[in-house]
C-alpha positions in Angstrom: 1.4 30.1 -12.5 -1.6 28.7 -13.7 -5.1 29.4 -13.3 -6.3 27.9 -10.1 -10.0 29.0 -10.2 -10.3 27.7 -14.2 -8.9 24.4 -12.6 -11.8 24.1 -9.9 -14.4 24.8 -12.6 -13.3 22.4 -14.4 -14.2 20.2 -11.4 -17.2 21.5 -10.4 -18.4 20.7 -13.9 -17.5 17.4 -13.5 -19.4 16.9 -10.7 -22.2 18.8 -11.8 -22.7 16.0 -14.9 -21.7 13.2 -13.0 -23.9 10.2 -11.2 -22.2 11.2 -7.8 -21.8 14.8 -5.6 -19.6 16.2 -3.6 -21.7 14.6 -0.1 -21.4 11.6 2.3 -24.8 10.4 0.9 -24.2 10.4 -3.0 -21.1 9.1 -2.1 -22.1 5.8 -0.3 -23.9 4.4 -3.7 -20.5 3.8 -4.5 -20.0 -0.2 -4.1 -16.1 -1.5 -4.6 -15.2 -3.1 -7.9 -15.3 -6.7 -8.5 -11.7 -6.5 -9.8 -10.2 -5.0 -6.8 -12.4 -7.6 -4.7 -10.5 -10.2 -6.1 -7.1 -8.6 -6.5 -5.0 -9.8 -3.1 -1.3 -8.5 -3.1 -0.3 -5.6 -4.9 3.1 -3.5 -4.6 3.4 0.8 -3.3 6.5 2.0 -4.6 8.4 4.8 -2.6 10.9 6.4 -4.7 12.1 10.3 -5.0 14.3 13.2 -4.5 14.7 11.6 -0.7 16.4 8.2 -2.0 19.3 10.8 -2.9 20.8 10.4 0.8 19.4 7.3 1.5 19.4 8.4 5.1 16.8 8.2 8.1 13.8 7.1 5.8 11.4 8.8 3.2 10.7 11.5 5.6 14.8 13.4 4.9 13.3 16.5 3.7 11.8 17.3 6.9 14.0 15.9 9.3 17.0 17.3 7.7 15.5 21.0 8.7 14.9 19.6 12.3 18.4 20.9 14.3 19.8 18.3 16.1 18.4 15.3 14.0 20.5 12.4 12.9 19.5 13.7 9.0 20.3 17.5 10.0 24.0 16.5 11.3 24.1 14.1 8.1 23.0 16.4 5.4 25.8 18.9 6.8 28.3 16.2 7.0 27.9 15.0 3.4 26.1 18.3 1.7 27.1 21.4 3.4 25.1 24.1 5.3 21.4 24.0 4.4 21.3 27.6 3.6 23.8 26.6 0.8 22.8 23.1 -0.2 19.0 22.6 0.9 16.7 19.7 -0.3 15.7 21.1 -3.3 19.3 20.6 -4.7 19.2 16.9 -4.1 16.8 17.0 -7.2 19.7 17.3 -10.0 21.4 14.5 -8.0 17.9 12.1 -8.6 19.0 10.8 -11.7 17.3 7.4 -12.2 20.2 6.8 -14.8 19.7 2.8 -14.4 15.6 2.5 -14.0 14.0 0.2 -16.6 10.5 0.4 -16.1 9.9 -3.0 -17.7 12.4 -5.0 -15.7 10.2 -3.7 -12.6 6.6 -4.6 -14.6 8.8 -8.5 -14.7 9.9 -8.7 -11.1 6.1 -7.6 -10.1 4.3 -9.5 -12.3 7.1 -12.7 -11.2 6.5 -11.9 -7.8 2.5 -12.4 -8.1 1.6 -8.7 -7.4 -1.9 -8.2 -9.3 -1.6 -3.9 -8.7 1.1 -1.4 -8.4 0.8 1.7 -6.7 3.9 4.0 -7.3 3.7 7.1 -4.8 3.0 10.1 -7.4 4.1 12.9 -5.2 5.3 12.7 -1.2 5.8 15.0 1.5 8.3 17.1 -0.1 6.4 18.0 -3.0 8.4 16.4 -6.0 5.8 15.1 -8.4 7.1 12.1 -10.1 4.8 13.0 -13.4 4.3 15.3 -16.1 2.5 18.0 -14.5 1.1 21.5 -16.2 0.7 23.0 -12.7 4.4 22.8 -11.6 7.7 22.7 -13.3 9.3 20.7 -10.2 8.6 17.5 -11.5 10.4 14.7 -12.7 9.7 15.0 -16.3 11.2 18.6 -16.3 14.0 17.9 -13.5 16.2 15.1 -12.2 15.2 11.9 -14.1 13.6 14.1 -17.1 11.6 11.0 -17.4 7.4 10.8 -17.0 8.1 8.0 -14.5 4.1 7.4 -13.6 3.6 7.2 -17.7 6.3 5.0 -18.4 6.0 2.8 -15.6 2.1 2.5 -16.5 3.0 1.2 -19.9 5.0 -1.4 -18.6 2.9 -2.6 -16.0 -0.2 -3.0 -18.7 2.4 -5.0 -21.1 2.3 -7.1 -18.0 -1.2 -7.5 -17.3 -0.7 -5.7 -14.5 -2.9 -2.4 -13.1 -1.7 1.1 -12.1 -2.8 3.2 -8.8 -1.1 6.2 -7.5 -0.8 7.8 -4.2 -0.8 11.8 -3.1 0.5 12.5 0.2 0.6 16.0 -1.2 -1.7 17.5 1.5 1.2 16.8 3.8 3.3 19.2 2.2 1.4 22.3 4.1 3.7 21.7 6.9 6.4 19.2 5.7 8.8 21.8 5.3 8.1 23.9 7.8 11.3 23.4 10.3 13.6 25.2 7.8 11.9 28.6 8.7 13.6 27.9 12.4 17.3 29.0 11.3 19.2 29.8 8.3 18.1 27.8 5.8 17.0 28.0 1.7 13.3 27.2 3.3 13.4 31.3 4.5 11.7 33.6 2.9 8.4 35.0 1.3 6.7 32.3 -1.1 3.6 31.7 -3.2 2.1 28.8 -5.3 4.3 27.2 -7.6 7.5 27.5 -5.4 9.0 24.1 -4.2 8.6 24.4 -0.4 5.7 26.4 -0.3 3.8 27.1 2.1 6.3 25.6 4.9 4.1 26.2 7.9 4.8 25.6 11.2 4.3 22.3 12.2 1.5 21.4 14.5 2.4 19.3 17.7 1.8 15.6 17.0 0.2 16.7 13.7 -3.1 17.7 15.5 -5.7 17.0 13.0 -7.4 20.3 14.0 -4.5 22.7 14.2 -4.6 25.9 13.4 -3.9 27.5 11.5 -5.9 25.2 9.3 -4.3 25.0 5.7 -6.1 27.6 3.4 -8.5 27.5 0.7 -5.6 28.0 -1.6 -3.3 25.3 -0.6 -6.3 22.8 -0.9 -7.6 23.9 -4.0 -4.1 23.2 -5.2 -4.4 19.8 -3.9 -7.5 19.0 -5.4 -6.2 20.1 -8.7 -3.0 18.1 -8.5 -5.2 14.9 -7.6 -7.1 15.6 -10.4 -4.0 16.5 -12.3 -2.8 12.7 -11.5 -6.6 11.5 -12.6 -7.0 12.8 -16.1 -3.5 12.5 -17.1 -2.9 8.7 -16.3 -6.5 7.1 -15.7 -5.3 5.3 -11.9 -7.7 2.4 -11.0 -6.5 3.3 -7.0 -5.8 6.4 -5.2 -4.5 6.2 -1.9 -3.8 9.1 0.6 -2.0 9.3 3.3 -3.6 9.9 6.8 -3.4 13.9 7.0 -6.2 14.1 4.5 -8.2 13.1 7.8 -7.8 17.3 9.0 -11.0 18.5 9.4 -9.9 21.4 6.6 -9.6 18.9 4.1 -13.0 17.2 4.2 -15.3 18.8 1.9 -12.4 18.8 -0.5 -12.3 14.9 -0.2 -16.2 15.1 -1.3 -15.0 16.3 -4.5 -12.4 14.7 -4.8 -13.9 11.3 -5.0 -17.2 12.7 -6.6 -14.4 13.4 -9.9 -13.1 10.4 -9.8 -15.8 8.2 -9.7 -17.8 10.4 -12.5 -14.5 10.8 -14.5 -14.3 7.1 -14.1 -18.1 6.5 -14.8 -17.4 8.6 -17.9 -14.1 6.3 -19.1 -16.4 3.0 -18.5 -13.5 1.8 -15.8 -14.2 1.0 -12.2 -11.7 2.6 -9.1 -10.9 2.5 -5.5 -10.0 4.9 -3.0 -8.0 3.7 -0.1 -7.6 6.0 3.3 -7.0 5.5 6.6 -8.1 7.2 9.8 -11.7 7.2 9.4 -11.1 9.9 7.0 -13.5 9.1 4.1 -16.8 8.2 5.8 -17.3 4.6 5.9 -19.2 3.1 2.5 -18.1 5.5 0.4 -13.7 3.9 -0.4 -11.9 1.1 0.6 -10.6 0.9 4.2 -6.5 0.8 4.7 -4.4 0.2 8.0 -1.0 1.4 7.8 1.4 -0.9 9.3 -1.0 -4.0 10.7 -4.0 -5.3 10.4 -7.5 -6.5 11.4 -7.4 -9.4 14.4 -10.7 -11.2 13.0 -12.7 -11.6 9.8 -14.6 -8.2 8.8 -17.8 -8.3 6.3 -16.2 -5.4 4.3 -13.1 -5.5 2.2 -10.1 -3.9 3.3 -6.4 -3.1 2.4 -3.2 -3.2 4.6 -0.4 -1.5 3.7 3.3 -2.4 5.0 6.8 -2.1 3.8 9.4 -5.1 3.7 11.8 -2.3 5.5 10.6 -1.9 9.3 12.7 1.0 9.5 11.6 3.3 6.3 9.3 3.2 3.1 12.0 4.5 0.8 15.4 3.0 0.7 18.3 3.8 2.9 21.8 2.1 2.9 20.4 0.9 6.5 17.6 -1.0 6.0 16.1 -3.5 8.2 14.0 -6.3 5.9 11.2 -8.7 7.0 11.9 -12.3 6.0 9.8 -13.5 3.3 7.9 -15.8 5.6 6.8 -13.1 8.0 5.1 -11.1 4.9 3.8 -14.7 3.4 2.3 -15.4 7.1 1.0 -11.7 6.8 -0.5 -12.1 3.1 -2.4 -15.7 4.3 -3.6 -13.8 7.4 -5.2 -10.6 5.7 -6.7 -12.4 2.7 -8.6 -15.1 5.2 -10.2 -11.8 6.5 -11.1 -10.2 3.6 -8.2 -7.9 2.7 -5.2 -7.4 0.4 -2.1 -6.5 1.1 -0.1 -3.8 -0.5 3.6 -4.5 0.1 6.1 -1.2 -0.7 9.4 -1.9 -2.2 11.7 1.2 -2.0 14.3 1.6 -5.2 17.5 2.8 -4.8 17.7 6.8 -6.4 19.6 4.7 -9.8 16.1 3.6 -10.8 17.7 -0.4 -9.6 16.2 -2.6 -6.6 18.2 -4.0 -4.0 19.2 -7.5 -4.1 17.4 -8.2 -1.0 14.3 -6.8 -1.9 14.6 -8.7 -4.9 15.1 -11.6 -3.2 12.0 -11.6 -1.0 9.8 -10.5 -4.1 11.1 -13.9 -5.7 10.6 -16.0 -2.6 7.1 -14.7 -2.7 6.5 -15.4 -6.3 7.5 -18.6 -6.4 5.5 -19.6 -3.1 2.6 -18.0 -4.6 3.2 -19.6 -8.3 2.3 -23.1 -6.2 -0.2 -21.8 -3.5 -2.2 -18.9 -5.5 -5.4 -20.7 -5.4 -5.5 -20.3 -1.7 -5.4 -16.7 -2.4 -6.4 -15.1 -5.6 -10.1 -14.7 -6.0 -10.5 -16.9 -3.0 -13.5 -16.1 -0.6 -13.3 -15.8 3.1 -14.6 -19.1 4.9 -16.6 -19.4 8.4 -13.4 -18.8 10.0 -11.0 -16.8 8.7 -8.8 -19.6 11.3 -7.1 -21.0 14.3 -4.1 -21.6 16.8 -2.1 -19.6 19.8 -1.0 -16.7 17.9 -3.1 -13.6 18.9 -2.8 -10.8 16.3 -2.3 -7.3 17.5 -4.7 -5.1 15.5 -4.4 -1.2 14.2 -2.1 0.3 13.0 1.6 0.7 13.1 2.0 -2.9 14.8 4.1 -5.2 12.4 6.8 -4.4 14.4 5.6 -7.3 16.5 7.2 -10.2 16.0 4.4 -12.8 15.2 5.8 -16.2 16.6 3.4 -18.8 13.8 3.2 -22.4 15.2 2.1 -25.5 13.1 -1.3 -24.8 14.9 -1.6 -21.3 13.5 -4.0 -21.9 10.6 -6.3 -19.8 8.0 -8.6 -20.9 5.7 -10.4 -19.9 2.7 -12.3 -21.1 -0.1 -12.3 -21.2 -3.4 -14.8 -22.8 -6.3 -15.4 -26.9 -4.6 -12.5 -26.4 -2.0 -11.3 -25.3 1.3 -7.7 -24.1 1.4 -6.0 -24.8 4.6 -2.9 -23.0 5.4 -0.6 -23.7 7.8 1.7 -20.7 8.8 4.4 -23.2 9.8 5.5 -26.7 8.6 5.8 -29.7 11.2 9.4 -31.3 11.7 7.3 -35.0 11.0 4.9 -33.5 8.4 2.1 -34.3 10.2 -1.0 -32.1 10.3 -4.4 -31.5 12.2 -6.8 -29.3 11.6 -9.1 -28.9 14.1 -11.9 -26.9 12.4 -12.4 -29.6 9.4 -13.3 -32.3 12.3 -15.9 -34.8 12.1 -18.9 -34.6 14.2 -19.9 -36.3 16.8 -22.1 -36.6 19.8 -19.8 -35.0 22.0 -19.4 -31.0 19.9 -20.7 -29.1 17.2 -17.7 -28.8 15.0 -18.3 -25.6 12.2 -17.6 -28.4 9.7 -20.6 -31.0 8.5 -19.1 -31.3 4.3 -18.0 -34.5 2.9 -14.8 -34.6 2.1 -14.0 -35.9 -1.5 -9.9 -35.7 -1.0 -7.3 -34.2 0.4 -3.9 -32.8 -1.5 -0.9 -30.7 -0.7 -0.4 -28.1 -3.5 2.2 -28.5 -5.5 2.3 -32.1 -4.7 0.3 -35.4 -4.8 -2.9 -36.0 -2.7 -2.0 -36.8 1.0 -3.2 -39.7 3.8 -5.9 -38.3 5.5 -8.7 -39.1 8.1 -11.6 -37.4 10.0 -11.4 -37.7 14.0 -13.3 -35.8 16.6 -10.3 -33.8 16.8 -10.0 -32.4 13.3 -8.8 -33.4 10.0 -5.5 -35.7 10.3 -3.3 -35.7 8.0 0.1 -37.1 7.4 3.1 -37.7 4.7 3.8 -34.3 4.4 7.2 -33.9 2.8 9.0 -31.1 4.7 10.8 -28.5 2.3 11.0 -25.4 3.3 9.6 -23.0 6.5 7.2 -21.5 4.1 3.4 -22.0 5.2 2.0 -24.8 3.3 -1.7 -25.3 1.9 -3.9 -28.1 1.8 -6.8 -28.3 -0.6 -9.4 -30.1 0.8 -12.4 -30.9 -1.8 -15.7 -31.4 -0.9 -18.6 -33.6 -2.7 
């Protein structure tokens, strides 16, 4: 076992030597990068021990300890008794015997993705790195590859830039069901073993529970995080939203106060992204889980989603947004100042479904014509207009968002306003209402002069100004993909 206290010296020195502490108030001098201002779409990457069974969702290791859940009757059906075969021997089983970490790096950087974030260790407590502080990893077990290392060489081949998330802090109850009944979960643990610590669970995963995790556990955490930060050099973290227990908070003060002196120290520039109001506000990046924000918001923010509505990682059930529903979704966040981090979910071989495939294309190919409505571009007056009402917060993508032709967003970009229209006309006619001339009878937003109008990835379009917006017609219908109009002013 190694030496935990040694480990949080190390830290403490770090921050000691550093331009930030571990406070709120040192903390909010820290201003996001220009880089991740301008990145737009980037790709989270659920893949483990729990794509194995390919069952339920990412969340198996727990559920399959919870008697009388669909992944408790399945893992007996298809595994035996837990006692005998528990989670931890799915791990020889994790093989990732067909993963090429460059044929992802090409199907991201294809797709248009600008950042990948591969989850570095979930729940259950399988790190998919080389680690020093525990031998369950996936350089020492299953794959006996350093999947974060070898996928971050391919993805800089690609031009392409590497986060990681922890949802480590999870763990501290993640397993805790298998204490209930006879299970391989029983029994006295320490540090280093798999499942500990196993607590109980708290009901609805009270954010103040006790008891609280200990002073242990969290050191542990931290020193993982950091683990993850010196080993690899991540331009993102992301946690998931228990980090928001009130336990954890003056170990997220250190947390960040490492990263952004370790990163101050490399010459590089980071992010953090959390959710739940669990970083105070100034001092990361903002992140809704599962929706997003209904209007424009002067700070930048993230969404993250999944192309599955029914689980992050991959199960032989699931249910896939169409391509247009995410490209509606990216055009919506980016005209209000976010980015969208869309999770793909391999398949325990290391390959990626042909459906998820599929959508990544559809979306690479849409954004390989339209990507100068998106990348770098800057939110307008109005991030846009129509009938369609978003639902904000999170977990809401679930709702169906019905896009009309009337359903517009607009941003801007060097001499131009991009225009796009969430769904094509049947006659290819257009109106934009916001881009209207004015008159004496109301104050449109718009008063530019308008040099010309095109379609991209065709020819300049007919085109007029009226009192009722910008007209414009001979619109060649393709496709139910949204479609962008560059207007340029003088």
């Amino acid at each position: 076992m190694y030496d935990l206290q040694a480990k949080m010296a190390q830290v403490a020195a770090v921050i000691a030597q550093g331009p930030y502490q571990d406070n709120w108030q040192s903390l909010q001098q820290y201003t996001p990068p220009k880089w991740y201002q301008e990145s737009k779409f980037g790709i989270f990457i659920h893949w483990g021990v729990y794509s194995v069974p390919a069952f339920g969702s990412e969340w198996y290791s727990r559920n399959m300890y919870i008697q009388g859940s669909p992944e408790f009757a399945y893992h007996r059906q298809h595994y035996g008794d837990q006692q005998v075969f528990g989670y931890k021997d799915l791990i020889p089983l994790f093989k990732a015997e067909k993963w090429q970490p460059a044929k992802w790096a090409q199907l991201f950087k294809d797709a248009g993705v600008q950042y990948v974030v591969p989850v570095a260790e979930h729940h259950d407590g399988f790190q998919m790195y080389a680690s020093e502080l525990s031998q369950w990893n996936a350089k020492q077990m299953g794959p006996q590859r350093d999947v974060l290392g070898e996928l971050k060489a391919a993805l800089v081949e690609q031009g392409l830039t590497l986060g990681a998330s922890s949802h480590r802090v999870e763990h501290w109850f993640f397993m805790g069901h298998g204490r209930e009944f006879a299970s391989d979960v029983q029994g006295e643990m320490q540090r280093g073993d798999f499942y500990w610590p196993a607590e109980k669970e708290a009901a609805h995963h009270d954010l103040q529970s006790q008891p609280t995790p200990t002073a242990e556990f969290l050191e542990d955490w931290l020193a993982r995080c950091c683990e993850i930060i010196d080993s690899y050099r991540p331009r993102i973290l992301y946690f998931d939203w228990w980090i928001q227990h009130q336990a954890v908070k003056p170990y997220l003060q250190k947390l960040a106060a490492y990263y952004y002196n370790r990163a101050a120290e490399w010459g590089i520039e980071v992010v953090i992204n959390y959710k739940h109001d669990s970083y105070m506000f100034g001092t990361a990046v903002v992140d809704i889980e599962r929706g997003q924000f209904a209007d424009t918001k002067p700070f930048i923010w993230q969404t993250d989603t999944a192309m599955a509505l029914n689980s992050w990682s991959y199960t032989k059930n699931n249910h896939y947004r169409s391509p247009r529903d995410l490209l509606c979704d990216l055009v919506d966040i980016v005209s209000k100042n976010g980015r969208l981090l869309l999770n793909v979910g391999p398949k325990s071989d290391g390959t990626i479904s042909s459906e998820e495939e599929r959508i990544l294309q559809t979306m690479g190919q849409w954004l390989q014509v339209n990507g100068e409505a998106i990348y770098g571009a800057k939110v307008w007056r109005m991030y846009g207009e129509g009938p369609t009402q978003i639902v904000e917060g999170q977990f809401a993508d679930g709702i169906k968002k019905e896009f009309t032709s009337e359903d517009i967003r607009y941003t801007v970009n060097g001499d131009s306003i991009y225009a796009t229209v969430l769904r094509p006309t049947a006659d290819g006619v257009y109106r934009l209402p916001a881009l209207g001339v004015n008159d004496a009878s109301h104050k449109p937003l718009f008063n530019g002069i308008i040099r010309q109008v095109s379609q991209l990835g065709q020819a300049t379009v007919p085109w007029k100004q009226t009192a009722n917006g910008l007209e414009i017609s001979g619109v060649p219908v393709t496709d139910d993909l949204p479609v962008v109009f560059r207007v340029q002013l003088v």
